[in-house]
C-alpha positions as CSV (number, residue, x, y, z in Angstrom):
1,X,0.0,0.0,0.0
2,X,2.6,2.1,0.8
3,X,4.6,1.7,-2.2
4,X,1.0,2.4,-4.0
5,X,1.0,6.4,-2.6
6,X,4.6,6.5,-3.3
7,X,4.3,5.6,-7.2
8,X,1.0,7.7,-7.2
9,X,3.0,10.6,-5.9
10,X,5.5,10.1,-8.4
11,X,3.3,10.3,-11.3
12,X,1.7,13.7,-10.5
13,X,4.9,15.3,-9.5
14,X,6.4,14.1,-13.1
15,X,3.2,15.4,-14.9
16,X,2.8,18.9,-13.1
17,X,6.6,18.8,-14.0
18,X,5.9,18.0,-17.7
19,X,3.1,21.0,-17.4
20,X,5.8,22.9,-16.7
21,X,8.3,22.9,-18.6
22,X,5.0,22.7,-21.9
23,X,4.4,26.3,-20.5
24,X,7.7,27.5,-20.1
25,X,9.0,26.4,-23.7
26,X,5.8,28.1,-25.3
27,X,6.4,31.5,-23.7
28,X,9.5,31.8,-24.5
29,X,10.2,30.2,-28.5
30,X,7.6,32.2,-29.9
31,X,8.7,35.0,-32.1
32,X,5.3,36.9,-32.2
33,X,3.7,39.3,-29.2
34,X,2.0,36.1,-28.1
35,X,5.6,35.7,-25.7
36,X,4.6,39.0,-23.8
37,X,0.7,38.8,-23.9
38,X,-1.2,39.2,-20.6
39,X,-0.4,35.7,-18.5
40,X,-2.9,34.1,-15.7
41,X,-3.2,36.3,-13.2
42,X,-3.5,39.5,-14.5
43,X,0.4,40.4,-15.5
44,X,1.2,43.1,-18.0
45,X,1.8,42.4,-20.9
46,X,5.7,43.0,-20.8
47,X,7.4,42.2,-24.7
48,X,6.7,44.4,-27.5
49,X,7.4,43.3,-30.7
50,X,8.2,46.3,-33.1
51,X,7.1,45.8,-37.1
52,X,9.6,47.4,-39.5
53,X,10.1,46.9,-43.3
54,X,14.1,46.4,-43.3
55,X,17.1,44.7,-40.7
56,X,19.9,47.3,-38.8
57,X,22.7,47.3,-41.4
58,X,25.1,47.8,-38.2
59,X,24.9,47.9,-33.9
60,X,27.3,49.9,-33.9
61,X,26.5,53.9,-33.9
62,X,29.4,55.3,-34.7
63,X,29.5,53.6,-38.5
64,X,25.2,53.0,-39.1
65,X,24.1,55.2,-41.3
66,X,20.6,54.0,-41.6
67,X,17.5,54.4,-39.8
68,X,16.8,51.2,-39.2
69,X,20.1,50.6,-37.0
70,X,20.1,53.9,-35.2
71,X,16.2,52.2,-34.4
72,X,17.8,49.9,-32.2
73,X,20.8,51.7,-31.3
74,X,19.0,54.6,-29.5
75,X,17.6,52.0,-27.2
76,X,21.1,50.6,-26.5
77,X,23.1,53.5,-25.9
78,X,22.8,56.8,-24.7
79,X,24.1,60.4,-26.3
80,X,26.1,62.8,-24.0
81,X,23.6,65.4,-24.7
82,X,19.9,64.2,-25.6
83,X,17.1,65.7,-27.6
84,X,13.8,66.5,-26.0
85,X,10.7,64.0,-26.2
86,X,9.7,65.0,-29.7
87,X,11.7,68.1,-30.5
88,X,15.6,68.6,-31.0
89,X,15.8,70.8,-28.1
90,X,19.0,70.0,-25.7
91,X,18.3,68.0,-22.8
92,X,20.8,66.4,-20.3
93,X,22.2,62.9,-21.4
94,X,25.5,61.7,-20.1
95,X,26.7,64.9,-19.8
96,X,24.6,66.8,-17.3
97,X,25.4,70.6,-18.2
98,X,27.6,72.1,-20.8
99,X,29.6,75.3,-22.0
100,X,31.5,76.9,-24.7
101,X,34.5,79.3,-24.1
102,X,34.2,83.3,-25.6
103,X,36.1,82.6,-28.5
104,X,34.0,79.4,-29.3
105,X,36.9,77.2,-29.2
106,X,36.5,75.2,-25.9
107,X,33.5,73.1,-24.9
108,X,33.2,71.7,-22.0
109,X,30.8,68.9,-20.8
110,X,30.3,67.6,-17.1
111,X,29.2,64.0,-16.9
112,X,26.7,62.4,-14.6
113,X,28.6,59.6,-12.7
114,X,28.0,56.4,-11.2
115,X,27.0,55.0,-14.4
116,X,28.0,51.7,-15.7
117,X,28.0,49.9,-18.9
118,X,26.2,46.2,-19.7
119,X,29.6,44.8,-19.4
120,X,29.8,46.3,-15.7
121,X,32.8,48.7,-16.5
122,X,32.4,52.8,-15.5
123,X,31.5,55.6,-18.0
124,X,33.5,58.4,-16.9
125,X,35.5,61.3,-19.0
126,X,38.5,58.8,-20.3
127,X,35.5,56.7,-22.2
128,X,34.2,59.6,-23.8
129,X,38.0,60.5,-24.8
130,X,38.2,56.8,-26.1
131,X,35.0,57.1,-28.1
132,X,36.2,60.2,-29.9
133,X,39.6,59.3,-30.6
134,X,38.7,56.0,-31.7
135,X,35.9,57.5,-34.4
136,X,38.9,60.5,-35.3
137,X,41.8,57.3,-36.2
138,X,39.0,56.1,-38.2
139,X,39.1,56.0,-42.2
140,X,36.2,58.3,-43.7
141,X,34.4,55.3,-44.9
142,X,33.7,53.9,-41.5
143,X,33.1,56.5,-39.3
144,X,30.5,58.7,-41.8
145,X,29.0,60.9,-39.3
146,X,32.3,61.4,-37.5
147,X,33.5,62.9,-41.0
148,X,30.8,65.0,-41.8
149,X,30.1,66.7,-38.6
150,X,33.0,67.2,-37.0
151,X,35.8,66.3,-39.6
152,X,38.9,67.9,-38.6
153,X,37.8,70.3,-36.6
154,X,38.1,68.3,-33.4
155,X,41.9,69.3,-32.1
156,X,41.9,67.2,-29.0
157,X,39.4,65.7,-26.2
158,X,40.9,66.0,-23.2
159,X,39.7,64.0,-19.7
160,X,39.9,67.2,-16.9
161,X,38.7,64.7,-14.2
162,X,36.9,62.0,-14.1
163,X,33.6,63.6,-14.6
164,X,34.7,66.5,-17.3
165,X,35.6,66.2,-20.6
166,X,37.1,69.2,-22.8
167,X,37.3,69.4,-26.3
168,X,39.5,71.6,-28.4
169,X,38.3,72.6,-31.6
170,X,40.2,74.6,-34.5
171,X,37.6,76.9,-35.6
172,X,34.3,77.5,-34.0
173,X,31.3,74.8,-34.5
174,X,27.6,76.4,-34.2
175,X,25.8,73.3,-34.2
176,X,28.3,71.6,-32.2
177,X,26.0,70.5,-29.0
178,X,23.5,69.6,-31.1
179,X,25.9,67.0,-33.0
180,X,26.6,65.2,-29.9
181,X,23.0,64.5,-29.5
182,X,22.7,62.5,-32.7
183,X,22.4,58.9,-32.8
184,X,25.7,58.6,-34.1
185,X,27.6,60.1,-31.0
186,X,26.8,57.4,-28.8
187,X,29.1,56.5,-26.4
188,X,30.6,53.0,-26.3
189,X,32.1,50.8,-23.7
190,X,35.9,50.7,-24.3
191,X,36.5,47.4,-23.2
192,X,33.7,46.3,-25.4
193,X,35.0,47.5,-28.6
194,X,38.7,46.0,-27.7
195,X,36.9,43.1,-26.8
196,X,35.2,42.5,-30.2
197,X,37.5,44.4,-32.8
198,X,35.7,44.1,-36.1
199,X,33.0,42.2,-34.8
200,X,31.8,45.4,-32.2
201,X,29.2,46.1,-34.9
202,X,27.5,42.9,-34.1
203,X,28.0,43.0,-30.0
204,X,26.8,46.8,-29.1
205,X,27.5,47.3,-25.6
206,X,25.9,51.1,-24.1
207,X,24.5,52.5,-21.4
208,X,20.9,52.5,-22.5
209,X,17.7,51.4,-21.4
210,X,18.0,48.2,-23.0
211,X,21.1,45.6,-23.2
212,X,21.5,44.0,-26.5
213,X,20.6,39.7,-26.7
214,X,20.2,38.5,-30.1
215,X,20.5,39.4,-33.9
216,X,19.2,37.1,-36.7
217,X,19.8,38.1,-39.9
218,X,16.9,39.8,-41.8
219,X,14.4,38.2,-39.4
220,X,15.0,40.0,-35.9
221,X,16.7,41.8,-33.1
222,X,15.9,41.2,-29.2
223,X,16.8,43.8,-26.9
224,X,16.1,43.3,-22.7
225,X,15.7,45.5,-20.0
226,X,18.6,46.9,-18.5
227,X,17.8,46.0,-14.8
228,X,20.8,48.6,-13.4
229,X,19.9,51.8,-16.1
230,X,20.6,54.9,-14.6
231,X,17.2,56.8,-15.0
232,X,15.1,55.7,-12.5
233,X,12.2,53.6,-13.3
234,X,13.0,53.1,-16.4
235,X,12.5,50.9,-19.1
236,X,8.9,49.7,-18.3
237,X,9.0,46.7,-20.6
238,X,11.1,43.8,-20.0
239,X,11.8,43.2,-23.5
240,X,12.1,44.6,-27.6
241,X,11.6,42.4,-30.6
242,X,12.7,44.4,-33.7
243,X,10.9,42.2,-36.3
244,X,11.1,42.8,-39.8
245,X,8.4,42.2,-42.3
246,X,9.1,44.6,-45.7
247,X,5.8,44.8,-47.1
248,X,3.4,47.4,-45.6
249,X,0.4,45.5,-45.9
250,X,2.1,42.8,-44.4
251,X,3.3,44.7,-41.7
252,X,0.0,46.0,-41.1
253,X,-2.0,42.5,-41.1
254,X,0.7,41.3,-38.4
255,X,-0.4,44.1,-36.5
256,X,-4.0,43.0,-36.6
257,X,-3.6,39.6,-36.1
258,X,-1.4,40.0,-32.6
259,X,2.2,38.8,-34.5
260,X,3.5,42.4,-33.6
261,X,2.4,44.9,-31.4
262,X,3.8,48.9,-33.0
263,X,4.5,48.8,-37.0
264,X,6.3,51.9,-38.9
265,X,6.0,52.6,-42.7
266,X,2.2,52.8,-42.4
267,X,0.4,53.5,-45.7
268,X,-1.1,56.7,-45.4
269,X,-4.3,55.3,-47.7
270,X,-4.4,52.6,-44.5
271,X,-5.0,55.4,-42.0
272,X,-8.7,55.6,-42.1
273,X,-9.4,52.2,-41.4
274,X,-7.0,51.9,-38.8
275,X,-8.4,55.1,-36.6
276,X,-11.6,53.6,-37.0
277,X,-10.9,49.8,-35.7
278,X,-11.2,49.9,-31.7
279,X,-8.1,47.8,-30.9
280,X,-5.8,50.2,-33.3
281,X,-4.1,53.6,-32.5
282,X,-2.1,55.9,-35.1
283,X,0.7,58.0,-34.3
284,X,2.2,60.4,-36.2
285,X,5.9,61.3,-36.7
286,X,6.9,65.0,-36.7
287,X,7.8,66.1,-39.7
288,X,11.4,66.3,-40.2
289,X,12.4,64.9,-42.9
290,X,13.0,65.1,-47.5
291,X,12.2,62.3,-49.9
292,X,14.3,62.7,-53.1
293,X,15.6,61.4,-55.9
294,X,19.2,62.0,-56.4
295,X,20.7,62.8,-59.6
296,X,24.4,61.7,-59.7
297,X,26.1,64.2,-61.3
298,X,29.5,62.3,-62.5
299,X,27.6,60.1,-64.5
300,X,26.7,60.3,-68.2
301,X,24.1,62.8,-69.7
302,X,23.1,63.7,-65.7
303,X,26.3,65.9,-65.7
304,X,25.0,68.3,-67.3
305,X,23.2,70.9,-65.5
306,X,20.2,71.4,-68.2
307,X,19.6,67.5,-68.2
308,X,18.8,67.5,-64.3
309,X,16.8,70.5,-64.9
310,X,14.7,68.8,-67.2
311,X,14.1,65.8,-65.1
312,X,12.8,68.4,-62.2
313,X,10.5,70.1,-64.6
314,X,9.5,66.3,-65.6
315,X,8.2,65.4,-62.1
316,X,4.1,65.9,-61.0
317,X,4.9,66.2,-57.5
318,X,1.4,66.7,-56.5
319,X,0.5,63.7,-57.9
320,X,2.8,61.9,-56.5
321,X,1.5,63.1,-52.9
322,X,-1.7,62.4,-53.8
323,X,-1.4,58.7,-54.9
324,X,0.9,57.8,-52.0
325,X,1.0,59.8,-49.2
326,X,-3.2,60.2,-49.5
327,X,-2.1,64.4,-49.3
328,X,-0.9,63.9,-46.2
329,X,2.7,65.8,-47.3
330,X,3.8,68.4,-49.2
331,X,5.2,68.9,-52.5
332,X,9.5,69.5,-51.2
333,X,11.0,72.6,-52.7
334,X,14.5,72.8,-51.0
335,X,16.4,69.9,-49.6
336,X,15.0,70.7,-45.8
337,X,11.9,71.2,-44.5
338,X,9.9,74.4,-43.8
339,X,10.4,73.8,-40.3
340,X,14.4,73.7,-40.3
341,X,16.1,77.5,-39.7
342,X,17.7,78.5,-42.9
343,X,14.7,77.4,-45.0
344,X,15.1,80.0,-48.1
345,X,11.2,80.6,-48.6
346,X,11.9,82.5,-51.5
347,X,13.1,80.3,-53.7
348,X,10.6,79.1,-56.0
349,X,9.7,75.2,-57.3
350,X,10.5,73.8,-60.8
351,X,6.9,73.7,-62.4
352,X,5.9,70.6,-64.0
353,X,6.2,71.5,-67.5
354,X,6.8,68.5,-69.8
355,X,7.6,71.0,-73.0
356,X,10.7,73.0,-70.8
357,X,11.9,69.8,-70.0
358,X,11.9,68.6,-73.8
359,X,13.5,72.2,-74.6
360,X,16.7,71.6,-72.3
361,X,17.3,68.0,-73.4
362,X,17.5,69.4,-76.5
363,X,19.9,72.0,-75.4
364,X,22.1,70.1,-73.8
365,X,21.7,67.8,-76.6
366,X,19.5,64.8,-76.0
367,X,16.6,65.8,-78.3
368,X,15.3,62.4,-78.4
369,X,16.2,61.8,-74.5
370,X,18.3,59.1,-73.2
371,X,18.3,56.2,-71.2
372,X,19.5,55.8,-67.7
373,X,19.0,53.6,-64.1
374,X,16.2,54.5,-61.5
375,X,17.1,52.7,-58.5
376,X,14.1,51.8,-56.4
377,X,14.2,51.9,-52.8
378,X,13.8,48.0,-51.4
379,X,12.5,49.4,-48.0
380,X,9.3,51.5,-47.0
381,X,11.0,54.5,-44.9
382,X,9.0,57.6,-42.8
383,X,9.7,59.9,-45.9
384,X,8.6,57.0,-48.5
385,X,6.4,54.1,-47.9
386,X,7.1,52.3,-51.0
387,X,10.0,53.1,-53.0
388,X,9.1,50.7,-56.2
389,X,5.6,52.8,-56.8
390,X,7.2,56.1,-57.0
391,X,9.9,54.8,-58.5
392,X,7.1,53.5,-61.6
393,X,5.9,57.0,-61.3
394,X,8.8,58.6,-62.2
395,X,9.8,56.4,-64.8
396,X,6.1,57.6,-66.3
397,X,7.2,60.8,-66.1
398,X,10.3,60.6,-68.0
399,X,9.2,58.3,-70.6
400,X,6.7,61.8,-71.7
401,X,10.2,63.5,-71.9
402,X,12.0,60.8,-74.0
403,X,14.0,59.7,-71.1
404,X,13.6,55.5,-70.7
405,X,13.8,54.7,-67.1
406,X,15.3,51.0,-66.6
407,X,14.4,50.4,-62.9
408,X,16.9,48.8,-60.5
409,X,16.8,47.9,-56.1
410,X,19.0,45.7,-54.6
411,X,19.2,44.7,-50.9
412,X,18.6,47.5,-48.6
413,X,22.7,47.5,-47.5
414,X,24.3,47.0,-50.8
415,X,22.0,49.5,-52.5
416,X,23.4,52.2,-49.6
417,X,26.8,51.1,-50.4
418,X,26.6,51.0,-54.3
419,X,24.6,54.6,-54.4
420,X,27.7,55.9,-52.0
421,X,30.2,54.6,-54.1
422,X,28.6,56.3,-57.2
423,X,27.0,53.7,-58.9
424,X,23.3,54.7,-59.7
425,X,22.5,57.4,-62.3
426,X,19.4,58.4,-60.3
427,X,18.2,57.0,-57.3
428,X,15.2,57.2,-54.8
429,X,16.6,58.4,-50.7
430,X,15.3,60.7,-48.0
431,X,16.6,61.8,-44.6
432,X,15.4,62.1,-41.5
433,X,17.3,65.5,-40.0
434,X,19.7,64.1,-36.8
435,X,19.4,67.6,-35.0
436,X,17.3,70.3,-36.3
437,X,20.0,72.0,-37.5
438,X,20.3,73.4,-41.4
439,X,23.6,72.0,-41.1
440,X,22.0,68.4,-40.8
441,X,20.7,68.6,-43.9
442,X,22.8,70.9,-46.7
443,X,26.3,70.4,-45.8
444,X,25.9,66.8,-44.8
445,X,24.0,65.8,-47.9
446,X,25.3,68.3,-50.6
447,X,28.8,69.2,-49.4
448,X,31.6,68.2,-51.4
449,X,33.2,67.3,-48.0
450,X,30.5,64.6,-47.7
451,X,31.2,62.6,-51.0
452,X,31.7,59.2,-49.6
453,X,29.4,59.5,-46.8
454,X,26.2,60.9,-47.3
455,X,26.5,63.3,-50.2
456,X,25.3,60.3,-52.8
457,X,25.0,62.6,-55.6
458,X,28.7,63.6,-55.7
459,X,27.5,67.2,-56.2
460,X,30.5,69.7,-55.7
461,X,30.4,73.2,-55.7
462,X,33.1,75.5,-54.2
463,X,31.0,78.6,-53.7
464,X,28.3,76.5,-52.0
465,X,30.9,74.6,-49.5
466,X,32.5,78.2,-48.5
467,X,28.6,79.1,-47.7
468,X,28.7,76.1,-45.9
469,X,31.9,76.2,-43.7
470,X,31.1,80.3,-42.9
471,X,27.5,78.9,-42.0
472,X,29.3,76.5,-39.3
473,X,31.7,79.0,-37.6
474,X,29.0,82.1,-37.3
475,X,27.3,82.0,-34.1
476,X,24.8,84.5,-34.8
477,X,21.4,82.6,-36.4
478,X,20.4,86.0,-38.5
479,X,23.9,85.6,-40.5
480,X,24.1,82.0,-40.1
481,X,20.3,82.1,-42.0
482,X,21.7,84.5,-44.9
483,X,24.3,82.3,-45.9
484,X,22.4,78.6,-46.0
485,X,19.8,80.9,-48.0
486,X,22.1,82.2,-50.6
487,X,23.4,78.2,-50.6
488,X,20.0,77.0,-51.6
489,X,19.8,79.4,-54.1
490,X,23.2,77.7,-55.9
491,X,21.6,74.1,-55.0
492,X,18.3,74.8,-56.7
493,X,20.3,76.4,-60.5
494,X,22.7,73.5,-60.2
495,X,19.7,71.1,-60.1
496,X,21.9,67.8,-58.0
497,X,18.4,66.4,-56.8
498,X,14.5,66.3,-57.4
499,X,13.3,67.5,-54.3
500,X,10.0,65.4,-53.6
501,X,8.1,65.2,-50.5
502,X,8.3,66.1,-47.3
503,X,5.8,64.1,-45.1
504,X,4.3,63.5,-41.6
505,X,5.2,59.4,-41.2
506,X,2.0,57.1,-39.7
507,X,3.0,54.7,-37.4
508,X,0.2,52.6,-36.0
509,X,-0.3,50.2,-32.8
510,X,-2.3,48.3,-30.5
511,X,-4.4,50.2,-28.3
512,X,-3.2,49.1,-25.1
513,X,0.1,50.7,-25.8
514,X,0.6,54.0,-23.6
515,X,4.0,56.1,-23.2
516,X,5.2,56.1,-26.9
517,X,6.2,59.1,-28.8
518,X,7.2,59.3,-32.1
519,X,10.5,60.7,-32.7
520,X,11.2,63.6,-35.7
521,X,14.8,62.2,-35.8
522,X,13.3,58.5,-36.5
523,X,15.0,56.9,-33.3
524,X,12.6,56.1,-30.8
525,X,13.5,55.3,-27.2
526,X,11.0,53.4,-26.0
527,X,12.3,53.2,-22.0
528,X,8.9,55.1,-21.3
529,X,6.5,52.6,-23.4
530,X,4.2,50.0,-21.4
531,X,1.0,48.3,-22.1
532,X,-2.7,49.3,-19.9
């Protein structure tokens, strides 16, 4: 009888324990929202599986480019100075106050202390030296926004004490504060990077919110809560699950279905019918931000001036915001937004005239047009949520003109690289601004400084890079205004871009989701977000 109970004990202890481990191996496989959904009991909902239409191109800051890795980044790492909740005004990061000497050479940052990285070592002044130097010894093809921001205008960076950091600079820097807040600037561990060598990009290790856990290729990142972060209750969620799905629709139909829980690249036609379905919200990005497509202007007939002057009179920019951005943009003139300081109002746009286009291809001696590339974004981004249906639009426009259109998209990396080294004739891009600043946009995109990095186009023009480098040293905004103006002015004759849209990106989610706010830059933190 005895040895009865005892086998009868046995047998319910090894199936609760079978029970067990069933529950425990479902929660935690899954790759859907289903791992952080509400459990018996009445727990919050604690994982929060982000929809996006393309994978992080690199984890490390300092050499991303793209959105989609400064995505994931900003939630890794933290800035020494950091942009307000959804504005680019300057905020304490990891530097909690800040000067510049009288003769705008000196700035001087003191750090908040006590912090740690995920790998357990200090943040103090030498890692911000090690971080700068590091990005400086660099070669210009790694460290892009290193280049084009600061260049060589960084003298030395100098640890004062533990909790101050000094930098020397060679000629005054206007929108030097507001660089360090961009993605980009990030700070690093040290140990990290020596750790990992060429393989850092793939083992980020910050300061932020969240600590980095897993990467699969094209499929998804995980990020987790960093238990010791420095800002006090914060993050809320336990967990981040970057997911990519590159169709919109797709995207979308994950998001009713409970596969994700927050989706970007929303179709603005989709809008509607997601503010009217109770378990939906939208959110809306502020605007910040140019679509374009970039004329490269070392390559055949496109070096002319009058040929990329036709192709701007070629484009029907309103239609191309109403058919895909449902009017919710506007028609881009410049190559910043209204909103940006600097914006040369003035300046007025190419008309859509498909006989003065004609009339310069014949002057510059293409009467019966030409044929060239159209390269087709692969990836819906805030500024254009779907690159291949402009991209046909275009090509309609230009076949009126005599110009044949062969389209062309590659992988969402190797189209970035081929574009910066030059490859495409024309090509479809945008930009988020990193700072507010007119800086952000012109001289990063259009400076000959920036061929290599960002300036995609290969556009040089001496007049207009003076403009730009007085435009960095003066400190007073009235002068600083008059010369990005008189730069814009250059930009629009010599024609390196078709200025297209700027737009106000849709982002949807599930209603339950409270604390989330839509970044202008495009990098979200998302410490504050949490589920009712």
């Amino acid at each position: 009888m005895k040895r009865k109970w005892y086998a009868l004990v046995l047998v319910f202890v090894l199936t609760l324990s079978m029970a067990l481990v069933g529950c425990s191996k479902s929660e935690s496989t899954g790759s859907g929202s289903k791992e952080g959904e509400k459990q018996e009991g009445g727990n919050k909902q604690d994982t929060l599986v982000f929809g996006r239409g393309g994978d992080t191109v690199s984890l490390d800051p300092a050499t991303a480019t793209d959105g989609e890795s400064f995505k994931v980044t900003k939630n890794l790492f933290n800035t020494l100075i950091e942009f307000g909740e959804q504005d680019t005004e300057l905020n304490p990061g990891l530097a909690k106050e800040w000067s510049v000497s009288e003769d705008g050479l000196t700035y001087t940052l003191k750090l908040q202390e006590g912090i740690k990285f995920h790998d357990g070592t200090d943040f103090n002044a030498e890692a911000v030296v090690f971080n700068f130097n590091r990005w400086k010894a660099g070669n210009k093809e790694q460290f892009y926004y290193y280049n084009s921001q600061f260049g060589d205008v960084i003298q030395e960076v100098k640890a004062v004490d533990p909790a101050t950091v000094e930098f020397k600079l060679s000629r005054p820097l206007a929108p030097f504060f507001k660089n360090l807040a961009m993605s980009p600037f990030a700070i690093s561990s040290p140990a990290a990077v020596e750790k990992y060598g060429d393989k850092y990009n793939e083992n980020p290790v910050g300061t932020g919110a969240f600590k980095f856990k897993e990467w699969k290729r094209n499929d998804r990142i995980v990020i987790v809560k960093n238990e010791e972060f420095w800002m006090d209750g914060l993050p809320k969620l336990n967990q981040v699950i970057f997911k990519v799905i590159p169709e919109n629709s797709a995207r979308l139909n994950a998001l009713k279905t409970g596969e994700v829980d927050l989706i970007d690249g929303v179709n603005f036609t989709d809008v509607p019918g997601i503010e009217s379905d109770s378990n939906l919200q939208t959110f809306f990005r502020p605007s910040l931000n140019v679509a374009y497509l970039g004329l490269t202007s070392t390559r055949g007939p496109l070096k002319d001036k009058k040929v990329r002057q036709a192709l701007n009179h070629a484009v029907d920019k309103k239609a191309l915001v109403e058919a895909f951005f449902a009017g919710e943009a506007t028609p881009a003139i410049n190559p910043m937004p209204e909103v940006v300081e600097g914006y040369n109002d003035s300046i007025e746009d190419y008309p859509f005239d498909l006989e003065k286009a004609k009339q310069l291809l014949e002057e510059a001696g293409y009467p019966d047009g030409f044929e060239m590339e159209l390269w087709a974004m692969p990836v819906p981004r805030p500024y254009m949520p779907d690159g291949q249906k402009v991209a046909e639009a275009l090509q309609a426009n230009f076949a009126k003109i005599g110009v044949k259109a062969k389209i062309v998209t590659y992988e969402w990396a190797t189209y970035l690289d081929k574009a910066r080294a030059g490859e495409a004739d024309s090509f479809l891009l945008g930009w988020t601004g990193d700072n507010g600043d007119a800086d952000n946009f012109l001289y990063v995109l259009l400076d000959k400084d920036s061929i290599g990095s960002n300036n995609y186009t290969y556009y040089q023009n001496d007049e207009v890079h003076d403009l730009f480098i007085q435009a960095q040293t003066e400190v007073d905004p009235a002068k600083r205004n008059e010369l990005y103006q008189k730069a814009q002015e250059i930009i629009k004759d010599d024609a390196p871009w078709v200025p297209l849209v700027h737009s106000k990106p849709a982002l949807a989610g599930k209603a339950n989701i409270t604390g989330f706010k839509a970044h202008p830059t495009g990098s979200d933190e998302l410490g504050t977000v949490e589920f009712q």
